[in-house]
C-alpha positions in Angstrom: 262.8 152.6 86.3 264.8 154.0 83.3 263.5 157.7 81.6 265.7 159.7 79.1 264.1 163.1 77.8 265.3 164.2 75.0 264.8 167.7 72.2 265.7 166.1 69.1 265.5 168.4 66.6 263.4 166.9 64.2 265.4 163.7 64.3 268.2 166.2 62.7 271.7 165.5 64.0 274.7 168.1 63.8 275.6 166.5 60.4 272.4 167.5 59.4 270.8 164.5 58.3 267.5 163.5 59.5 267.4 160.3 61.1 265.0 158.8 63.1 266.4 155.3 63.7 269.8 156.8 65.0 267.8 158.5 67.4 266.9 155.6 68.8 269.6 153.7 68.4 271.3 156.4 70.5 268.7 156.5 73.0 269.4 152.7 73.5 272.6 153.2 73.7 272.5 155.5 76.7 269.8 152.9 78.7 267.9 150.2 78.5 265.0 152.9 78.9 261.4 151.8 80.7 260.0 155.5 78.8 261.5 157.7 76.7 260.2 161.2 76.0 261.1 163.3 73.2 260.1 167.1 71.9 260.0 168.5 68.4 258.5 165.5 66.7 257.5 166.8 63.2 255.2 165.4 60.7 254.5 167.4 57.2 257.5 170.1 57.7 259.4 169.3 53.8 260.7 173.0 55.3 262.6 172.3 58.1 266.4 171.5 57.7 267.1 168.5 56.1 263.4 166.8 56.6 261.2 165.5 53.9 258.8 165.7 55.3 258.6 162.4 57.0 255.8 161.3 59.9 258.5 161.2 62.7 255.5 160.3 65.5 254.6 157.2 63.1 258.3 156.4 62.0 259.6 156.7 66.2 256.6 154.4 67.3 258.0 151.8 64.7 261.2 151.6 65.6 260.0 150.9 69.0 258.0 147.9 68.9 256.5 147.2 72.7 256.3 150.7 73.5 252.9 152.6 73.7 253.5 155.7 71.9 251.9 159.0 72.7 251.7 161.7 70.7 251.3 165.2 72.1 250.4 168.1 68.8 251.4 171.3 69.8 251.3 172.8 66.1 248.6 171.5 63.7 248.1 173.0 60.7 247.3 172.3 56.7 250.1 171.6 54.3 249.5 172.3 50.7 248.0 169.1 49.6 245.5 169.3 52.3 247.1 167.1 54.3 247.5 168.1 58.5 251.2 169.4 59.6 252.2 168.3 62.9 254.9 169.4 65.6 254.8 168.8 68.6 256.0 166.1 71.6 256.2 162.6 72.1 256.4 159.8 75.0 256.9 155.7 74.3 256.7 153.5 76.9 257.2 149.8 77.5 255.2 150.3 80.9 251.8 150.0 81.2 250.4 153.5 80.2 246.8 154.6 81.7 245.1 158.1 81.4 246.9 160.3 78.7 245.8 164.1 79.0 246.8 166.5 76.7 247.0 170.2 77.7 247.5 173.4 75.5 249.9 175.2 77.3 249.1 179.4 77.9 250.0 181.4 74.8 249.4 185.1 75.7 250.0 187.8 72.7 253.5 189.5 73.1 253.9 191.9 70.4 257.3 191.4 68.6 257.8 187.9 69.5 257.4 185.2 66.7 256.9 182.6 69.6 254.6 179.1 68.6 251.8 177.1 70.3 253.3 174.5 73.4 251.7 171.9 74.6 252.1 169.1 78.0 251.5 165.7 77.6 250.6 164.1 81.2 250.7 160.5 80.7 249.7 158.5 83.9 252.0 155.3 84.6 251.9 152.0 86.3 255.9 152.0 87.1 258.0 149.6 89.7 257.8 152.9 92.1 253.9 152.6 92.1 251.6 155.0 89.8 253.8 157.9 88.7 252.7 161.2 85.9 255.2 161.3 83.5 254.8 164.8 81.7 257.0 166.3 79.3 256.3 169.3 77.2 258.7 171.9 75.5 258.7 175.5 76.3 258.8 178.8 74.6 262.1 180.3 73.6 261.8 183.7 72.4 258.8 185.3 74.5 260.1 185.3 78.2 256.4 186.2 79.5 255.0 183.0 77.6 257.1 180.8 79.0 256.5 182.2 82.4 253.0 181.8 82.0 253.7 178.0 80.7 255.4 177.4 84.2 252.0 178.5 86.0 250.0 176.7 83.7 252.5 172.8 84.8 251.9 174.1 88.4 248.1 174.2 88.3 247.9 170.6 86.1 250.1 168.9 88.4 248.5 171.0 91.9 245.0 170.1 89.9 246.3 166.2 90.0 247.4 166.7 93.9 244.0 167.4 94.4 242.4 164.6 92.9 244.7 161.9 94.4 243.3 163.8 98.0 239.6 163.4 97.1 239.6 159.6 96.5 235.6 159.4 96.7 233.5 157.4 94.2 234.8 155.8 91.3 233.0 154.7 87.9 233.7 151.1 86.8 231.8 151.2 83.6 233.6 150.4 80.2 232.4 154.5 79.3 234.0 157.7 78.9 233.2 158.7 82.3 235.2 155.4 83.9 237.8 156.6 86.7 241.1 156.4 86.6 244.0 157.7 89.4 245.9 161.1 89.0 248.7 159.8 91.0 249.9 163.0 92.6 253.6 161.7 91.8 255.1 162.8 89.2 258.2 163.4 86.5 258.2 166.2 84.5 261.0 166.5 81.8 261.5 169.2 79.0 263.4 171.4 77.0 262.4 174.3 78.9 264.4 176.9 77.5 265.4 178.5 80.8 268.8 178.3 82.7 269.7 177.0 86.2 270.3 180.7 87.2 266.7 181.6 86.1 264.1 182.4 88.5 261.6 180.4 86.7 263.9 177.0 87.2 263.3 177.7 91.3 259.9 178.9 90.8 259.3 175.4 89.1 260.2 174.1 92.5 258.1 176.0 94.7 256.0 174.9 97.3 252.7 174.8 97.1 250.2 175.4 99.9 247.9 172.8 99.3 250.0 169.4 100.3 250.9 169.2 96.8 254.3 167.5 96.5 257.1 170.0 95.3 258.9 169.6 91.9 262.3 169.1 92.4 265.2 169.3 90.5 266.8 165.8 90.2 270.3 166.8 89.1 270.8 169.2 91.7 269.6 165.9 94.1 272.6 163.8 92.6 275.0 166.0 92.0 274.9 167.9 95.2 276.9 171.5 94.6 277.9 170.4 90.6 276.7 172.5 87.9 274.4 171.2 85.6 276.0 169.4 83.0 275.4 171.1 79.4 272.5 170.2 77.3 272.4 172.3 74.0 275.3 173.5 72.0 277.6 171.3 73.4 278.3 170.1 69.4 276.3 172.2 67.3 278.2 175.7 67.5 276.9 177.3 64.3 273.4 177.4 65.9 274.8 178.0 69.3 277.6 179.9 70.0 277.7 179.2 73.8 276.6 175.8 75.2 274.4 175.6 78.4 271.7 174.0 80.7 268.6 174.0 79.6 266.7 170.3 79.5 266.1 169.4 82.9 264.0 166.9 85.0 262.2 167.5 87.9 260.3 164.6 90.4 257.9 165.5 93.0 259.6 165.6 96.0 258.2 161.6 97.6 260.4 160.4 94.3 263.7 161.7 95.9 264.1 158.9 97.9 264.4 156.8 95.2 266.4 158.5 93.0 269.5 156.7 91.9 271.1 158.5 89.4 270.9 161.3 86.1 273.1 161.6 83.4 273.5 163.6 80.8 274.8 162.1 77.7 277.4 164.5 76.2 278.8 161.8 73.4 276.1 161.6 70.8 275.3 164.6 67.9 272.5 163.1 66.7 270.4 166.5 68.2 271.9 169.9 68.8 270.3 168.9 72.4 271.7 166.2 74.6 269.9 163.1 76.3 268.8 163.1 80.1 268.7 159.9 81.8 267.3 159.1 85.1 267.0 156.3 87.2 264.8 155.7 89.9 264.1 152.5 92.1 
């Protein structure tokens, strides 16, 4: 199994053209991906940098033909015309794609910081491993205490999920809302999370939980024993960022690290002031 994760800045590349279809193409490039899973989609934003305005979440799930795609809205709002703005994450995959949950990630008030709504997408899927959660979600960058409270918040879903892959019990059949389907309690979890290696909420991610709940853990540090992560943002956009770090990671529950088999980090392509995260599992 094949994931890339990926912030692509509104499809905006350090040239500064919007491009959807070179995201992709770059994406390819990189791997013959199984799920890709992407933050700051945008939809209705003529505003941002180079954008008209263009329905990203339609335009990625056509250039991907095969792929379920999943849409996860952090920001929805009206545009001028009426019409609904949307910004927010993304996940496409070629592998069959069961329950999708969509979670509104904690946004407590912190005067002074211009912080924005963040949301999780927890997509449950049948992969060659068995039934894993992907989840990907993008957390906030200026409020320190919003994104600590987004951290909690991931911890609870995926301890909440834990929980119901324990219980087992009855299941509903019917063709209704209320039919069952598994919360496998393993799990990949990829985002920009706007936190360094050296921050405490990067091991905090990783604690252990008391309830038999598998542990997030950090896959590069699995494959690259003792290595420093390899840079994510800045690494080619300097006039946004004037020092390039760490700070897209992917973490697996602790029963995937046996079958880890490699992460990369593509540092090549500007198509994003962020760069593409592969890993591969089997």
């Amino acid at each position: 199994m094949k994931l890339i994760t990926w912030n692509i800045q509104w499809c905006r590349g350090v040239d500064g053209r919007v491009d959807p279809r070179r995201i992709v193409e770059h994406a390819r490039a990189l791997a013959d991906f199984d799920v890709l899973c992407l933050q700051e989609v945008a939809s209705g934003f003529p505003g941002l940098d180079g954008s008209a305005g263009e329905n990203q979440f339609e335009l990625l799930a056509g250039l991907l033909p095969g792929y379920t795609a999943i849409s996860g809205v952090a920001i929805d709002v009206p545009g001028p015309g009426g019409e609904r703005r949307a910004f927010g994450n993304m996940i496409l995959s070629r592998l069959p794609v069961g329950q999708v949950l969509r979670l509104q990630l904690p946004w407590p008030a912190d005067p002074g910081s211009k912080g924005m709504a963040r949301m999780l997408i927890d997509a449950a899927i049948d992969t060659p491993l068995g039934p894993v959660r992907v989840m990907t979600t993008h957390l906030e960058y200026y409020s320190a205490r919003q994104r600590a409270a987004q951290v909690e918040a991931i911890r609870a879903r995926h301890a909440e999920a834990g929980a119901h892959a324990r219980a087992g019990g009855p299941r509903d059949a019917s063709d209704g809302p209320f039919r069952s389907f598994g919360q496998p309690a393993s799990a990949i979890l990829t985002a920009d999370f706007n936190y360094r290696p050296e921050d405490p909420l990067h091991l905090r991610m990783q604690a252990l939980f008391d309830d038999g709940t598998p542990q997030f853990v950090d896959a590069w540090q699995q494959a690259h024993p003792g290595a420093p992560h390899a840079h994510t943002l800045g690494v080619h956009d300097r006039e946004q960022w004037p020092e390039s770090y760490a700070s897209d990671f992917i973490y697996v529950s602790e029963d995937l690290v046996p079958k880890l088999r490699a992460v990369k980090v593509d540092g090549d392509t500007q198509a994003s002031d962020h760069q593409p995260v592969l890993i591969e599992l089997g």
